[in-house]
C-alpha positions in Angstrom: 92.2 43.8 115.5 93.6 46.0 118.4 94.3 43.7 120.4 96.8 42.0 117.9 98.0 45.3 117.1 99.0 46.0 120.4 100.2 42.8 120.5 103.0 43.4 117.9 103.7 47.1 119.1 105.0 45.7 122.0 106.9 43.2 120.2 108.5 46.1 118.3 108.8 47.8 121.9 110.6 45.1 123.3 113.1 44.6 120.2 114.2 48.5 120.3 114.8 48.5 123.9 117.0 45.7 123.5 118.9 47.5 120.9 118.7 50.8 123.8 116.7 52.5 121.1 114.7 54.9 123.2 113.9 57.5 121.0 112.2 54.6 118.6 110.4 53.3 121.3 108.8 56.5 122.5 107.5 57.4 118.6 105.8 53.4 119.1 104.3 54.7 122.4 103.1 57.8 120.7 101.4 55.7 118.0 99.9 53.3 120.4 98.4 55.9 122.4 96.4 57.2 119.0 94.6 54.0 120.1 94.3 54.5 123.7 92.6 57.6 124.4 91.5 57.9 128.1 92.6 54.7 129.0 94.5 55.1 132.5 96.5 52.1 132.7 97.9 52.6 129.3 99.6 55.7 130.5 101.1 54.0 133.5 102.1 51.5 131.0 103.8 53.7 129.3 105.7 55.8 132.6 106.7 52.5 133.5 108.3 51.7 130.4 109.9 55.1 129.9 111.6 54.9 133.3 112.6 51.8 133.0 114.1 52.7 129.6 115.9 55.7 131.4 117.7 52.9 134.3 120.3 54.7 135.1 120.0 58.2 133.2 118.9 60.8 135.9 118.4 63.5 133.0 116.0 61.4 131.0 114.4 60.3 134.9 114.0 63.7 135.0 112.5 64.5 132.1 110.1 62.0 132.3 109.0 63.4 135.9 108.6 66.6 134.6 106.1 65.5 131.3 102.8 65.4 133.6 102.5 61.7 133.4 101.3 61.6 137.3 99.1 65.0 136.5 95.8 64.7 134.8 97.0 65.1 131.2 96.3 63.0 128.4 98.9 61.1 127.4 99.8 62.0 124.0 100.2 65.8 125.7 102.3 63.8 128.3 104.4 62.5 125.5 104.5 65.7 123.3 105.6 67.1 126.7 108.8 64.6 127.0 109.4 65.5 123.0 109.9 68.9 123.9 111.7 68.8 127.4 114.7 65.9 125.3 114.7 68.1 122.8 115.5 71.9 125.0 119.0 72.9 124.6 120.9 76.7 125.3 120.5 78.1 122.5 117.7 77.2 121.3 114.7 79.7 120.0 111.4 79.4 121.5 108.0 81.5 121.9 105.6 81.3 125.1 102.1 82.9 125.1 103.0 85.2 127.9 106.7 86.5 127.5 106.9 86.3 123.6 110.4 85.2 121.7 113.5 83.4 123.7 116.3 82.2 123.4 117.0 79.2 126.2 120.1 80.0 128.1 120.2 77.1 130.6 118.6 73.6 131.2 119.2 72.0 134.5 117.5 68.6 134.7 119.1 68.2 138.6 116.7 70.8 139.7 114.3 70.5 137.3 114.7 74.2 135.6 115.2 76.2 132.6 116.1 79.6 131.9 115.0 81.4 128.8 116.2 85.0 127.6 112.7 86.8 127.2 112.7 89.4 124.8 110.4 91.1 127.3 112.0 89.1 130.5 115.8 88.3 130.1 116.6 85.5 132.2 113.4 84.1 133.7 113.6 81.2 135.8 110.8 78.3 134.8 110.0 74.6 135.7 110.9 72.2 133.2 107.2 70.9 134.0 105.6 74.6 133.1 107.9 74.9 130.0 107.0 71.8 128.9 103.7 72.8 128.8 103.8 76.5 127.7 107.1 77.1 125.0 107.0 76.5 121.2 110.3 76.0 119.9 111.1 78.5 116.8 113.4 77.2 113.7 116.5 79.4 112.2 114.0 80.7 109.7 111.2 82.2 111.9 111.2 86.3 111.3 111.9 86.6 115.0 114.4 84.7 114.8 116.1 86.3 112.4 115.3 89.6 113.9 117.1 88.6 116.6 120.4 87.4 114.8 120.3 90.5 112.9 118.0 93.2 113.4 119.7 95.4 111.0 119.5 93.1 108.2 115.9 92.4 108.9 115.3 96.6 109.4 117.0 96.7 105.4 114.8 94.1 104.6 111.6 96.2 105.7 113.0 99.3 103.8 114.1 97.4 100.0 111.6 94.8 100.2 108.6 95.0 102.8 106.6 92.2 100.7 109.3 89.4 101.5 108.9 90.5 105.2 105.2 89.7 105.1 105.6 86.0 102.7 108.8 85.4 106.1 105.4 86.8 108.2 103.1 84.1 107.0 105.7 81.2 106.5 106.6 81.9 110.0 103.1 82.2 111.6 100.9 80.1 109.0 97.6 81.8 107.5 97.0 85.2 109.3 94.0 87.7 109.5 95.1 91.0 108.3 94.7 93.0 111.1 96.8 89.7 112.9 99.8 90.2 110.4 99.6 93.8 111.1 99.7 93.3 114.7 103.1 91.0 114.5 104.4 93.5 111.7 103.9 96.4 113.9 105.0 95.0 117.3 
């Protein structure tokens, strides 16, 4: 039943954060909350336990304040959001609707900002909150990533062997329309 369920998840919850196991305990939130859709005091629940998991670590305080649990947001985007902000580092590649490919250059938890290098808007200055909500990080392998690292190499690539540019295209994007893949090819 769901009540026993529960029940044993927060058995499991207060075992991990014994052993100072955040990380763990946030993945058990994040399967609970499959199971908990809409319901308010769940999400409180789950704030409450966060922070108190966080005691004394103002940077994970702050990420938690910044992952929309006191907005109206469901709470597994609440907790994607908290994923994303603990995972943000300089250096790090990311995409956002609006400014395209980045590259974070700073994350200050103290004042709750982050500043990503834009392709299109070097150093712009965001809320932790708003790029919680809007950036996609990017992996090593993503084409504009490695355009990026090394636009010559990529340029060469084009020239000897466009058809491994379009397979990085799709493994980087996922299925694409063609006039879609042309777009991304050609911009």
């Amino acid at each position: 039943s769901s009540s026993q369920l529960d029940s044993w998840a927060e058995l499991m919850e207060e075992a991990l954060t014994e052993q100072g196991r955040g990380d763990e305990v946030l993945r058990v939130l994040g399967a609970r909350a499959a199971h908990h859709i809409g319901d308010a005091a769940f999400k409180a629940y789950c704030e409450k336990k966060l922070t108190a998991l966080a005691r004394n670590d103002t940077v994970r305080k702050s990420l938690i304040a910044n992952a929309g649990f006191d907005k109206p947001v469901p709470l597994q985007e609440c907790l994607r959001r908290l994923e994303t902000l603990a995972r943000m580092a300089p250096g790090l590649y990311c995409m956002d609707k609006t400014w395209g490919f980045g590259v974070i250059k700073n994350v200050d938890p103290f004042y709750g900002r982050v500043v990503v290098d834009f392709t299109r808007k070097p150093g712009h200055d965001m809320s932790m909150a708003y790029a919680a909500e809007t950036l996609q990080f990017v992996g090593d392998a993503h084409l504009l990533a490695r355009r990026h690292r090394d636009p010559a190499a990529l340029a060469a690539l084009v020239k000897d062997d466009a058809a491994e540019v379009v397979r990085m295209t799709l493994r980087s994007y996922g299925p694409l329309t063609s006039p879609r893949l042309q777009e991304i090819l050609t911009g």
